[in-house]
N, C-alpha and C positions, 0 to 999 in steps of 0.2 A: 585320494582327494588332494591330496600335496602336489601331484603330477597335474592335475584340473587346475590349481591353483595356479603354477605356474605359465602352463596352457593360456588363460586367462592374463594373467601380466602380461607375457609373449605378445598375445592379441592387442591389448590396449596400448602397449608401447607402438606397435608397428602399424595398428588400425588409423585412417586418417579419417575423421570427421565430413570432410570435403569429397572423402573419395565414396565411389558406389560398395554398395554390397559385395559382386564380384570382384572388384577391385580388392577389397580388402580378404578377400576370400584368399585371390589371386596371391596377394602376399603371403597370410602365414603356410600357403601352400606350397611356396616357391621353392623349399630343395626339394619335393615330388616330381614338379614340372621340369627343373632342370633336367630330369631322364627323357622329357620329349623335347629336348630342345635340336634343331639341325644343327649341320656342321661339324657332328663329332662322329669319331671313326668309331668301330668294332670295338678295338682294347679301351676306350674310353668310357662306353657305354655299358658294354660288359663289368669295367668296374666300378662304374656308381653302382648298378644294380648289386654289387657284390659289398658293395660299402652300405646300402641301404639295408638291404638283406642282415648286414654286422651290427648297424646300429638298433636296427629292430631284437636281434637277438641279447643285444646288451643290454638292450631295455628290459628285456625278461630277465636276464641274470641276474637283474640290480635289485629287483622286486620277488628272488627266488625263496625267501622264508615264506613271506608274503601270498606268493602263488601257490608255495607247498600247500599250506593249509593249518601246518603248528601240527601241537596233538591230540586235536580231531581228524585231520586226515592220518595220522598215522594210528589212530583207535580204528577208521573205518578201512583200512588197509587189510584188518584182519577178519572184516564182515567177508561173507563169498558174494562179492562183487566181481564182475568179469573184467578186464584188461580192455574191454572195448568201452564198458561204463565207466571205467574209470579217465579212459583220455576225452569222453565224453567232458567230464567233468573238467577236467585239465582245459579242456577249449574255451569251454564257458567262464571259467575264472581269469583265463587268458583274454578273451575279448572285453573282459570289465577292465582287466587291468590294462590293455592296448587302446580303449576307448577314444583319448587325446589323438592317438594316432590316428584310427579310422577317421576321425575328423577330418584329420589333417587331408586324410586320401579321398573322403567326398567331398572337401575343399578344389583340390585338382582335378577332381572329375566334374567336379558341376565348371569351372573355370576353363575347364577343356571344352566341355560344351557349348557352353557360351559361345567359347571364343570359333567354332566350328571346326572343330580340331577331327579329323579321320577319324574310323570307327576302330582301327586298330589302333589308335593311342588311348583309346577308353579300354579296352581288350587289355593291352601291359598294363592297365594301373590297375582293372580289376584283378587281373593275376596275378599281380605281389602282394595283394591280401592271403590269400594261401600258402602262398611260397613264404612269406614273411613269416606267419603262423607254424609253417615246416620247421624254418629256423630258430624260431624261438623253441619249440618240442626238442628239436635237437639239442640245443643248449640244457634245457633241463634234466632231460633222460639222460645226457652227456653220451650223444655218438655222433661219432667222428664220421661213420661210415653216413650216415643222415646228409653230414654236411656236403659230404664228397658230393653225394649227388645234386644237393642243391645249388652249388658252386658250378658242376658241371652244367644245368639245367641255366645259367645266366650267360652262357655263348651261343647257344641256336637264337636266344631271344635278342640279343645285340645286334647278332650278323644278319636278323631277318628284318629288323627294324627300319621301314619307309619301303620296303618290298611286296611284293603281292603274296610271301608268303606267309606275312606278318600276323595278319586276323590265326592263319592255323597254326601258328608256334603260341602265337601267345593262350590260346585256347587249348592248346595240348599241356603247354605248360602247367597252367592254372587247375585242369580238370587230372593231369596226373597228381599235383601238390593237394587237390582236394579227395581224392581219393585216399593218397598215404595218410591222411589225417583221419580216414574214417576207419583204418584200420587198426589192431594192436598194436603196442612198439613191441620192434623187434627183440627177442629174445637176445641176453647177454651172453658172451662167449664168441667161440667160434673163430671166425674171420676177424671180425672186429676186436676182440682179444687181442691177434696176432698184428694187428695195426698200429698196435699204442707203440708210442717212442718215447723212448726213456727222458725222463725228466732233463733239462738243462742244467750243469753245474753249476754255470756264472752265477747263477744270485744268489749260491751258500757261499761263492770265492767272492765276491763283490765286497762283502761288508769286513772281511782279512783285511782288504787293501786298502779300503780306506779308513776301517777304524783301528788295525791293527791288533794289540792284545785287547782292546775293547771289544773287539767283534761280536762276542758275544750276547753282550748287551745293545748294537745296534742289531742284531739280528733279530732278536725278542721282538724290539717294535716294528721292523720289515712284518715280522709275522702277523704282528695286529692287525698292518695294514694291509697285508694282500689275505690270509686267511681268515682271522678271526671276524673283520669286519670287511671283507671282500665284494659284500655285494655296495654300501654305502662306500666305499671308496672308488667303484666304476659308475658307479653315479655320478660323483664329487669328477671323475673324469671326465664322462661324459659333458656335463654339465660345464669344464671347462673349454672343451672341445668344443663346443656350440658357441660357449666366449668367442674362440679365437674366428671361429666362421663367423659369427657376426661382425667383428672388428675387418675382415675380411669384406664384407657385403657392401659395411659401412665406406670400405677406402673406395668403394668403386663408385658407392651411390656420388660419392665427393668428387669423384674422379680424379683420384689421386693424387691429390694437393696438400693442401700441408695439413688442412685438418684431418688428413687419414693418419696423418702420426700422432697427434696428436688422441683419436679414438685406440689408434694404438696401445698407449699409453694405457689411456681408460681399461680397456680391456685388462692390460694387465694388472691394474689394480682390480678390476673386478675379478679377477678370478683367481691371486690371493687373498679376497675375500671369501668367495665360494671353498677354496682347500683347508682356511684355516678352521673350518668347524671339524675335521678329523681333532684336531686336538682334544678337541672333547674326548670323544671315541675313546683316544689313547691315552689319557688320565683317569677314565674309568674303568678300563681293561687295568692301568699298573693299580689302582685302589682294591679291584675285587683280587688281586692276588697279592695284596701289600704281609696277609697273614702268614703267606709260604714265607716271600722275600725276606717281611721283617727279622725272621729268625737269622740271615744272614750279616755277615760281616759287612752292609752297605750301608753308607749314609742315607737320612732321608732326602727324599726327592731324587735320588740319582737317575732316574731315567730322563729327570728335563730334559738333558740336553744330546741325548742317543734319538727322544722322541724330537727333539725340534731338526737332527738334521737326517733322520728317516723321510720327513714329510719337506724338508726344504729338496731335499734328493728327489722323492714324487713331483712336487712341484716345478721345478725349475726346468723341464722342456715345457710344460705350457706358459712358466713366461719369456721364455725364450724364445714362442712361436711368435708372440706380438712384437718383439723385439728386430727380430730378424722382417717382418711387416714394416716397421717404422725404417729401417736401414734402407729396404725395397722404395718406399715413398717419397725418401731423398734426404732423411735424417743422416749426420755423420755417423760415421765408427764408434765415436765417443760418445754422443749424444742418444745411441741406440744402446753402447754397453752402460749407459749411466742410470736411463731409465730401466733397467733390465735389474743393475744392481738394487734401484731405489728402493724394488717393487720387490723385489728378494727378502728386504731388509723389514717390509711393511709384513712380511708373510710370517717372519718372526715377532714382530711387535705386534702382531694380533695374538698371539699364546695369551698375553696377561688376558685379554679384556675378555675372551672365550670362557676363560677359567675362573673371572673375577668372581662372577654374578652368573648364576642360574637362568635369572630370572630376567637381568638386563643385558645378557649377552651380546644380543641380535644386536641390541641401541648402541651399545657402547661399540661394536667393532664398528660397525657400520658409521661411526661418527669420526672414529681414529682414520676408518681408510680414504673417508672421503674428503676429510683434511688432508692427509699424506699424498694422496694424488693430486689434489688441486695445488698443492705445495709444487710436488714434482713437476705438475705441465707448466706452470709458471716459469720454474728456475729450469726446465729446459726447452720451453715454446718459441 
């Protein structure tokens, strides 16, 4: 419902009153369509399709408690249900949960049609409903060998696209991705076993270098944020990521004049607004284990300030991405690292107001940040 919710804001921010039904279809469907648009080569089209194919799988990762089931599906785990009724099931709660999405793709398909768009560009959109679905299965059964092929399976469809061989890749495509889906997942072990590659060092050596004998203690909260609460922080990513793409959309709708630096800007306050609700997160992770800790030789509260610069370390390439935007638009060096710092600074002085109030959380940041940004484009507009 939260996903619908947003779906729905999306909608009404970017729907125009003025414009037709298809037209406004035409928009919230617009990075779909972008896959049929001319002009782009093979490696280009290959990787949206491979960027779409990611972001649909993130969307499932983000929602994986959710999808699981809790401990009802792990009570009926031990019913004798078969491996094929169960990805049954997997589909079906998959498609409630991808719902916003399927919109969004009979958005671009009714908008394609419309617009008389080839019968092969209706062909790939239908097809990345399956393929998208493969990728999310992958994501959750976690195989890697899954992906491979899915990956694989997004260069015949690039390299074939505006060709006469286009209706039959995209239909080979689609009807093999529908098939793997009707089948069991594959059995663990084996090949796929011998695939895995060993974990990367850098992000147990990362938190040495920069907190030195502290590490310890930023490493605790790293953990909060990429394990413990892992699926709500690639959310909180996601969701900034679509910031900077709209900050992005916005500089061109402007045509890159000065108010693109200025939505720049925006952006990046909005989306130290969107990071700073981890906070939460990670004051109720250090509470539910304050009875181990307390027994220790620590002051209260000592995790502030490990948790405020874990999440300022998260933070700071998404606003970096609006930053380097505003630079692009024709902001100075300084006037690009200023707003970069400002909006750094807003991302820490959202801690109090998160934490203040339960209950007025949401009001109270959301008042801090949009003072703090309207401060910011002022004294750098």
């Amino acid at each position: 419902m939260r996903r619908w919710q947003a779906l729905v804001l999306l909608a009404g921010v970017l729907a125009s009153a003025n414009a037709s039904v298809f037209s406004n279809l035409d928009t919230l469907a617009r990075p779909i369509l972008q896959l049929l648009a001319p002009g782009h080569g093979i490696a280009w089209r290959c990787g949206y399709l491979l960027l779409l194919l990611a972001a649909a799988a993130l969307w499932a990762h983000m929602q994986r408690d959710q999808i699981a089931g809790g401990g009802f599906m792990q009570f009926a785990g031990s019913l004798p249900f078969s491996a094929r009724q169960r990805r049954r099931v997997d589909l079906a709660v998959l498609a409630l949960a991808d719902s916003p999405l399927l919109l969004m793709v009979a958005g671009a398909l009714s908008s394609a049609m419309a617009q008389g768009a080839p019968a092969a560009h209706g062909l790939l959109l239908a097809a990345l409903v399956p393929l998208a679905l493969a990728a999310q299965l992958a994501v959750l059964e976690r195989s890697a060998l899954a992906g491979a092929f899915l990956a694989a399976a997004c260069l015949p469809l690039a390299a074939c696209f505006g060709t006469v061989l286009a209706p039959m890749a995209d239909v080979l495509a689609g009807a093999g991705a529908w098939l793997a889906l009707q089948r069991p997942p594959w059995p663990r072990g084996g090949m796929a076993a011998r695939l895995r590659w060993p974990a990367p060092r850098w992000p147990t050596r990362m938190p040495g270098l920069v907190a030195g004998r502290h590490a310890p203690a930023l490493r605790l909260s790293w953990a909060i944020l990429l394990r413990e609460r892992r699926d709500e922080t690639l959310a909180k990513a996601l969701g900034a990521a679509a910031m900077v793409a709209a900050a992005l959309g916005l500089g061109a709708v402007f045509e890159h004049d000065a108010r693109s630096i200025a939505a720049a800007w925006l952006a990046q306050g909005l989306v130290a607004l969107h990071l700073s609700g981890l906070f939460r997160g990670l004051h109720m992770a250090h509470r539910a284990g304050a009875g181990f800790s307390g027994a220790l030789p620590l002051r209260a509260g000592w995790w502030r300030r490990f948790d405020l610069l874990a999440l300022l370390g998260f933070g700071l390439p998404f606003l970096g991405a609006p930053a380097l935007l505003a630079w692009h638009e024709g902001a100075t060096p300084a006037r690009a690292l200023a707003g970069w710092v400002s909006h750094a600074a807003l991302l820490c002085a959202l801690r109090a107001p998160q934490l203040a109030s339960e209950r007025h959380a949401v009001v109270l940041s959301t008042l801090l940040a949009g003072c703090w940004i309207a401060a910011t484009i002022a004294c750098l507009y």
